[in-house]
Each structure stands twice: as structure tokens, then as C-alpha cells.
C-alpha positions as CSV (number, residue, x, y, z in Angstrom):
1,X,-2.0,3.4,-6.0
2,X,-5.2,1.7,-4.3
3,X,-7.6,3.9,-2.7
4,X,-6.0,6.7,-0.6
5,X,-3.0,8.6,-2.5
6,X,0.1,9.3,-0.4
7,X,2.7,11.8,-1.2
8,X,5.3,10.0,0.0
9,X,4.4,6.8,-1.6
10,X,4.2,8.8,-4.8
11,X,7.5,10.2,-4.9
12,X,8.7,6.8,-4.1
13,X,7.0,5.6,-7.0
14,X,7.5,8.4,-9.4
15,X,11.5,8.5,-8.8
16,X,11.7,5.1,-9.4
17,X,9.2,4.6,-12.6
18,X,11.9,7.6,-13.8
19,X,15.0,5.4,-12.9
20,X,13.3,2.8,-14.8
21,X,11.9,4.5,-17.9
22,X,13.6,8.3,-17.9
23,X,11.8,8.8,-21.2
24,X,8.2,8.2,-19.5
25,X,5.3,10.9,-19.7
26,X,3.3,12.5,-17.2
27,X,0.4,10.4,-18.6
28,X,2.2,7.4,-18.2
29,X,2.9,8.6,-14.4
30,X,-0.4,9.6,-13.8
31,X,-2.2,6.2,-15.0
32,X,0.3,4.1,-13.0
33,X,-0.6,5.9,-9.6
34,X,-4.3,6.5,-10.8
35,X,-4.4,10.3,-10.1
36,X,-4.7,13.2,-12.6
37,X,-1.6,14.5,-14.5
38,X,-1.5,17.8,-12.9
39,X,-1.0,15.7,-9.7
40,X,2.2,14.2,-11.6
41,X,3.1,17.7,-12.9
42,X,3.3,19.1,-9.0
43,X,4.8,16.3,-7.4
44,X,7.6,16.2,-10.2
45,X,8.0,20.3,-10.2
46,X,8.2,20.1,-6.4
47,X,11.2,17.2,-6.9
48,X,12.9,19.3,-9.4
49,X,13.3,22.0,-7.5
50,X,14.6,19.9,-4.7
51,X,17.1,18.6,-7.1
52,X,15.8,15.0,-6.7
53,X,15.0,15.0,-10.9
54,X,16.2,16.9,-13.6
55,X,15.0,17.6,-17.0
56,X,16.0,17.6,-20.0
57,X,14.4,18.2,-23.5
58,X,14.5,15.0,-25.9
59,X,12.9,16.5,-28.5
60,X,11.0,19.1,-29.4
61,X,7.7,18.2,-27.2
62,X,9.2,15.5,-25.3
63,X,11.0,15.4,-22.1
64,X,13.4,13.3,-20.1
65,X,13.8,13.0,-16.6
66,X,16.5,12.1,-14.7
67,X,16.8,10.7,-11.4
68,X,20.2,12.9,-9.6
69,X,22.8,11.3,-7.1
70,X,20.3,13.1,-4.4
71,X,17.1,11.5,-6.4
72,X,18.6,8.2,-5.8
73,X,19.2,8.8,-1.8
74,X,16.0,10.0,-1.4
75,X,14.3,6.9,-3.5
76,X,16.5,4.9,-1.1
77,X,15.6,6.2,2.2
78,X,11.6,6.2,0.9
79,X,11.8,2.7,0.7
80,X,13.2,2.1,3.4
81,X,10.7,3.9,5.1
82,X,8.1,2.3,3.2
83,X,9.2,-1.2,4.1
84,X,9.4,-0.5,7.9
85,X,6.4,1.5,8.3
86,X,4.9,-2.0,6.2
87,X,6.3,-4.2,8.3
88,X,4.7,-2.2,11.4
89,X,1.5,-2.3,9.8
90,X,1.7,-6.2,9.2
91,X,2.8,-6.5,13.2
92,X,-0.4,-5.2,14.3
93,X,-2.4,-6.7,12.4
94,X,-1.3,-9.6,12.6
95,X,-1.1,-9.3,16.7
96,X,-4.9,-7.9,16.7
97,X,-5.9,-11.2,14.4
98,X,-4.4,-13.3,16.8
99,X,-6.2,-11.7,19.7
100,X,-9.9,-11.9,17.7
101,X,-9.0,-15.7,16.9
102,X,-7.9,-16.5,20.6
103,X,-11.0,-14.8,21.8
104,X,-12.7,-17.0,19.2
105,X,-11.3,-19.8,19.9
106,X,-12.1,-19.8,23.6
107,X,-15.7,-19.5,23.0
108,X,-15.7,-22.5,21.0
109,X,-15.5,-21.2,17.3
110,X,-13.0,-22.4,14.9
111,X,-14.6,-21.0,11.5
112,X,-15.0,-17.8,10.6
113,X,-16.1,-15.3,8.0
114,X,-14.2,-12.3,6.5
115,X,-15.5,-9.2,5.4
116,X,-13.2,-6.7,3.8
117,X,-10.4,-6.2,1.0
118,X,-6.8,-5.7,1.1
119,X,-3.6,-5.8,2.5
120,X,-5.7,-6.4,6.2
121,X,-8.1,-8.9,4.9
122,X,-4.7,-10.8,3.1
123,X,-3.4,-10.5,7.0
124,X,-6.2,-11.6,8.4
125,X,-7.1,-14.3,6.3
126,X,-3.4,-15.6,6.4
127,X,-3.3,-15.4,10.1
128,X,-6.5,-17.1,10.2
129,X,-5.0,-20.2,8.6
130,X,-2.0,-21.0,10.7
131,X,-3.7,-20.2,14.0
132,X,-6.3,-23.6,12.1
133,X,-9.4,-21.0,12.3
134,X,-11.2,-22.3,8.7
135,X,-12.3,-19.8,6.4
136,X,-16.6,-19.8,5.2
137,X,-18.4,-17.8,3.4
138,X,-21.6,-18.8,4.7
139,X,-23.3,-20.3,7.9
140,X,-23.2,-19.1,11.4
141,X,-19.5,-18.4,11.5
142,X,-18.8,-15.0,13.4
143,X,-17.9,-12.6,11.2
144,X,-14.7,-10.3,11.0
145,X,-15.3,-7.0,10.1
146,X,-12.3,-5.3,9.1
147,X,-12.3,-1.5,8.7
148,X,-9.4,0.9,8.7
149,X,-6.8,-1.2,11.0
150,X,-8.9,-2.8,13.3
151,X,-10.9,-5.7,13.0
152,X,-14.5,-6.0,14.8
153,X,-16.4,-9.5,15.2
154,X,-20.0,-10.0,14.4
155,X,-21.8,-13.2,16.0
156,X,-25.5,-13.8,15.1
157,X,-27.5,-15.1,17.8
């Protein structure tokens, strides 16, 4: 997972690294969402005892988990969670990108420089092109400073 961990992401991801690979390791786990393994261990206690995974012993230091029928739902409904509250992030985005480039637009710019990383800046970048705002990296383009979910413009005088 990128910079901010969310529980809810990480169950999603957990239960379905499990579907995938029952035989995986907390390690494993751990590296994949790039948080400690005691993180893993609590998450995949806490879904255990909510009878979303079970374990069993494969051998004699080596576990298995396995996704239950209510595991599966749960995955299910995560995702679907996941994709709309996505798909709400991309909508307004993508609407304040096309208010910043309007604005732009009418004051007689139509390049533009981009400063930030991510999902946004993908957004942002994308929405740029089809709206025909070009993308610099230098010059006296105004720049967009993306941070958090909004996105701020900087002209130099």
C-alpha cells in the first residue's frame, strides 16, 4: 500500500492475497502492504475471530489460511466499496481539474506545470490532455499544486 495504510484496504487485500496463496506467510503479507508483521498478525486475528479466515496448521511451523464462505462476502462487498468510493474520488478530481483548466484557459493559458505524485497527478495530468492544456516542465506555465484532493495554481508574475 502507498503512503497512508487503511484497514479496510488491508483486509481487502489480505483476504484476497489468502484466496490467492492460502499457504502465504505473515512476512509475505506484511511486505506486500509495506507495514510490520505484527500489523498482519492483528488484522488477521481480528478476521479470524470474525470468521472471515480460518486456520489451519500445515506443518509443524507453518500455517494455512483459509478464506470462509463469510470471508468471501466480505472480500466481495470491500471491493465493491473500494471501486465506488474510487470512482468518487476520480469524479472530483477530475471535475476540480476541469474547473482549474477552464479558469486557465480563460486567462489565456493553455500550458501548464504539474507538481505532485499519484493517483491525483495521473487525474490531473490525464484531464489536462483532453481538455488540449499541454503539459511543461519548465517556463512560465502556471503551476498546479496538487495536495491532498485539491489542486491550487501557482502563476509567477
Amino acid at each position: 500500500m502507498d503512503t497512508q495504510f487503511n484497514p479496510t484496504e488491508a483486509d481487502l487485500t489480505i483476504l484476497e492475497h489468502i484466496e490467492q496463496e492460502p499457504d502465504t506467510t505473515q512476512a509475505t503479507l506484511a511486505a506486500r502492504l509495506g507495514v510490520a508483521v505484527g500489523t498482519i498478525n492483528w488484522h488477521l486475528k481480528r478476521l479470524i475471530e470474525k470468521g472471515y479466515v480460518k486456520v489451519k496448521r500445515a506443518e509443524r511451523k507453518k500455517l494455512r489460511y483459509i478464506i470462509t464462505p463469510d470471508g468471501i462476502a466480505l472480500r466481495a462487498k470491500l471491493l465493491v466499496d473500494f471501486i465506488h468510493s474510487s470512482m468518487e474520488m476520480y469524479r472530483l478530481v477530475r471535475d476540480r481539474s476541469i474547473t482549474v483548466i477552464k479558469d486557465l484557459k480563460s486567462e489565456g493559458y493553455f500550458q501548464v506545470k504539474i507538481e505532485g505524485r499519484g493517483d491525483i497527478a495521473e487525474v490531473l495530468k490525464l484531464t489536462c490532455m483532453e481538455w488540449g492544456m499541454e503539459i511543461v516542465n519548465d517556463g512560465q506555465a502556471p503551476k498546479l499544486k496538487i495536495v491532498g484532493l485539491k489542486i491550487f495554481t501557482e502563476i509567477e508574475e
